[in-house]
N, C-alpha and C positions, 0 to 999 in steps of 0.2 A: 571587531564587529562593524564597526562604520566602514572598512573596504569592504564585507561584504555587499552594506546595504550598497552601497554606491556600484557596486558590480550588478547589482537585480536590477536598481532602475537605470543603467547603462544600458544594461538589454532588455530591457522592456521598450524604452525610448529609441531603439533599433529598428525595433519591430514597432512601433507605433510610426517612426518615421518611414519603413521600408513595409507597407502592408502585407506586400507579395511574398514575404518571408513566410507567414501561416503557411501557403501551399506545400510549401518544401518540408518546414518539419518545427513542431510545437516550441515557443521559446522554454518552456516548462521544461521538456524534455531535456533544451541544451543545457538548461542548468544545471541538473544531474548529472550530467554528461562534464562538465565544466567542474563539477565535485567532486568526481570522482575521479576525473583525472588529476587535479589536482591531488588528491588524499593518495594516488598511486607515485606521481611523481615526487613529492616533495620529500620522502623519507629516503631516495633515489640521493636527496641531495643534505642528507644528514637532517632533516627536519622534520620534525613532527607533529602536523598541524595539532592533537592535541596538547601538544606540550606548551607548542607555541599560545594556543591559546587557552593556557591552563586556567588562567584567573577569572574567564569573563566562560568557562564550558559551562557551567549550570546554567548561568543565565543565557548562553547563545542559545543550549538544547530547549531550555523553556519556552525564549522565542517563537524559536522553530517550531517547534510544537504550536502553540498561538497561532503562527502566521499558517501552519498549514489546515489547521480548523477553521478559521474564519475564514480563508480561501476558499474550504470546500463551503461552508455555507454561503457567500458570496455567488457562489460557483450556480449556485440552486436557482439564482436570477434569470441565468442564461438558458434553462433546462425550458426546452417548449413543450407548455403542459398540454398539449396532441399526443407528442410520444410517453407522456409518464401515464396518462388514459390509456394507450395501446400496449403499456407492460401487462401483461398478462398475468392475472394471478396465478394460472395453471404453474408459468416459469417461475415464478418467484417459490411455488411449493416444490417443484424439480430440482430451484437451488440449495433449499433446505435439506431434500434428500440427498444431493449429492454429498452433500457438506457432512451431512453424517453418516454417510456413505465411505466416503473419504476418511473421515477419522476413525471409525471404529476399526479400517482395516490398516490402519496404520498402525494405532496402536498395538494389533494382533501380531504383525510384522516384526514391529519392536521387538516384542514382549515372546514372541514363541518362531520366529525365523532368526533376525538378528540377533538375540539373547541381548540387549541392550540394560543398561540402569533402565529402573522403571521411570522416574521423574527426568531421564533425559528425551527418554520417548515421549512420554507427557509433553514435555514443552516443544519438543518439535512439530509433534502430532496436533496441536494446536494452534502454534505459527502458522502453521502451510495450511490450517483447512480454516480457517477465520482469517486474522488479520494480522501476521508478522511478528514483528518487534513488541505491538503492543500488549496482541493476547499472551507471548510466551512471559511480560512482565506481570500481564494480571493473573495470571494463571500461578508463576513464580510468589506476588504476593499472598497468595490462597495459602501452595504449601511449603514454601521456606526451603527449598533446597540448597546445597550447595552453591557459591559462586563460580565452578569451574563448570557444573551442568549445565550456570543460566550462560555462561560465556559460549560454551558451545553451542549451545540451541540457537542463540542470537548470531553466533558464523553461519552455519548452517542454512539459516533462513536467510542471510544476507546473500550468501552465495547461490541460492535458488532463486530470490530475488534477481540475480544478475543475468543469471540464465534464461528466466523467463523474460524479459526485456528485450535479451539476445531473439528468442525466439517469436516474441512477437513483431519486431524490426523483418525478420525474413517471412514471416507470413504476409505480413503488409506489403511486402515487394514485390514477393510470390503473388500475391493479389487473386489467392485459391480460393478465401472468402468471403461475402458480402460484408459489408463495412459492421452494420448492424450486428452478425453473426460472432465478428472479431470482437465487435466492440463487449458483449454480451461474455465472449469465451476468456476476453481480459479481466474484467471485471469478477470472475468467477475461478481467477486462478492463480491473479497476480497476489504473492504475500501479503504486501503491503498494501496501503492504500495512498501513500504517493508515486506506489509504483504505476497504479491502476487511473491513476489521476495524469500522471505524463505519460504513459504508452496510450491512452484513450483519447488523449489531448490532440492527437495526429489526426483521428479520426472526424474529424469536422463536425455533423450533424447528427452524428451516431456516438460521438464522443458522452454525455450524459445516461446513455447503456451502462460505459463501462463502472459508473461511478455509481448507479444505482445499484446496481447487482455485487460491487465490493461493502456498497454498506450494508445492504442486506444483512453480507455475511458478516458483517461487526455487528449486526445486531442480534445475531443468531448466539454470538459470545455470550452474553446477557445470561441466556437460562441454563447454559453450560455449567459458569461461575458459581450461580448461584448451585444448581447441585453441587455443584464440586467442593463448595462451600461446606451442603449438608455433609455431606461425607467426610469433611475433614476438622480435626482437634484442633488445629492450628486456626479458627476465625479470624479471621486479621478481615475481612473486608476484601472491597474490588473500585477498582476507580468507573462508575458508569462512565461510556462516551457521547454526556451530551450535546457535543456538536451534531454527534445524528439526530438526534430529537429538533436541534436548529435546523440542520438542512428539507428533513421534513415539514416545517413549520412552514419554511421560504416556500416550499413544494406549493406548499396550500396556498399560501399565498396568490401566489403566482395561479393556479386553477380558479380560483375564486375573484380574485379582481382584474382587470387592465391594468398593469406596471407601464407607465412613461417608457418610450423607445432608448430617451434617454438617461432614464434611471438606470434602466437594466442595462445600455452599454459601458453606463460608468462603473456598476459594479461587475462588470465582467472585468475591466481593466483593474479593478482594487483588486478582483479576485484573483488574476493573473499575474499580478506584481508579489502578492502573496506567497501564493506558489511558488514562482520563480527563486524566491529569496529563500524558502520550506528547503525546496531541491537543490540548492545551490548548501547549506547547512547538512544536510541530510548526506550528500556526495561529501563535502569533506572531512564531516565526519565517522566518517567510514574507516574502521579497523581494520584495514587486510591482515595484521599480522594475528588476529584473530584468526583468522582460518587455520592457520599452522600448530595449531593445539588438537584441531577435528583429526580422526583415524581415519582410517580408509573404511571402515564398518560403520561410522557413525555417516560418511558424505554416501557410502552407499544408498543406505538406510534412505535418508532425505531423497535423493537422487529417484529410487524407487517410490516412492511416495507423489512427488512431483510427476510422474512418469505419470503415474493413477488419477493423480487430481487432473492433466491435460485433455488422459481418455478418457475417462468420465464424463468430464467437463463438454467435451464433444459428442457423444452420446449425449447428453441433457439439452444443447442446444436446440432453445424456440423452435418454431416454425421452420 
């Protein structure tokens, strides 16, 4: 755990000492990038970052989780409340339909084209149209399926997660469209919300777009759970996420008083260091051989889905 830490503020301290670095490409991002090739290589050479780090995973994953909540609230400092004024309610009610948009035809997919287990389709179908890893565990806590469904679901998303990353790097190069539109069509499609946090991260001034419109849609999880809740024998509860409730708070903040130039650049850098260290955790520990247990009907399935949540997603964009 201490190489990692000392690997984030290594590169952080790169990029605080070499400024010009921002332009070319988010440290956030390289850490992910740095993760995950790491978690690819290392098994290359008989090693297994989880294994390796078997005794200290619960407490790294918890970290990681921490550091990447309080990064995003942190993160809320740096959001200039002009552009959270100029989100549009209209969009935020477009992301909601897409969202349900998106899932209800997923799940149909599943369930009457793919001929899929139903609670495999469940947790996918709400990975990819909320928030990743995390909805497909709250959703998992609700109804207790199998460990080999939740294994799946969680490849699944991880490997759409990669893709979409993949494809937002070649839309930014392609430079097809406005920063704001990208940043707006990230936020709205990437699984995760560290994915949505480093691919948005490139995007300079428009970067807070994409991190608005991913929590959004964590928040849109919220009344899902809870029906899903009603509906199900099994009550076991949901873990609420409130670090959105933090990040909203900073929002206000931030709209309602003058923040010091200097407050708010030091916690952009807390917020950064955060992240970095979130993505750098996140990247290694990453299961590829997870993926080798998915069918070709179940990466279909996902595959299609993500295809829908892109179009769509592009159809709903603002302005």
């Amino acid at each position: 755990m201490l190489v990692l830490l000392l690997l984030s503020l290594l590169l952080q301290l790169c990029y605080l000492a070499v400024p010009v670095l921002h332009q070319f490409v988010s440290p956030v991002f390289v850490a992910l990038l740095l993760g995950l090739s790491a978690a690819f290589v290392l098994p290359l050479c008989s090693v297994q970052p989880r294994e390796l780090l078997a005794s200290q995973l619960d407490k790294l994953a918890m970290l990681q989780q921490k550091a990447l909540r309080f990064g995003i609230v942190l993160f809320a400092f740096s959001v200039d409340s002009e552009l959270v004024l100029q989100t549009s309610p209209l969009a935020l009610l477009q992301l909601a339909a897409l969202v349900l948009l998106v899932l209800a035809a997923a799940l149909w997919l599943g369930f009457k084209v793919f001929k899929l287990p139903k609670e495999l389709v469940l947790l996918v179908s709400c990975g990819l149209s909320f928030c990743g890893t995390s909805a497909i565990f709250a959703t998992w806590s609700v109804r207790k399926s199998d460990e080999a469904t939740l294994t799946q679901s969680l490849a699944m998303v991880l490997l759409m997660g990669l893709l979409a990353l993949l494809s937002y790097s070649v839309l930014m190069h392609a430079g097809v469209m406005p920063e704001d539109q990208l940043a707006w069509l990230i936020g709205s499609t990437a699984p995760e919300v560290s994915q949505a946090v480093a691919a948005g991260s490139q995007l300079g001034d428009a970067a807070p777009q994409a991190v608005i419109a991913k929590l959004f849609r964590v928040c849109l999880l919220v009344p899902f759970l809870l029906l899903l809740s009603f509906n199900n024998k099994n009550k076991e509860g949901f873990v609420f996420p409130w670090f959105v409730l933090g990040f909203i708070a900073v929002l206000g903040i931030n709209l309602g008083l003058t923040v010091p130039v200097w407050f708010s650049q030091g916690a952009l850098v807390l917020s950064q260091s955060c992240l970095i260290f979130a993505m750098l955790v996140t990247g290694l520990l990453t299961c590829w051989q997870d993926l080798k247990q998915c069918s070709g009907k179940v990466f279909g399935f996902a595959a299609v889905v993500m295809v829908l949540l892109f179009s769509f997603s592009y159809l709903f964009l603002p302005g």
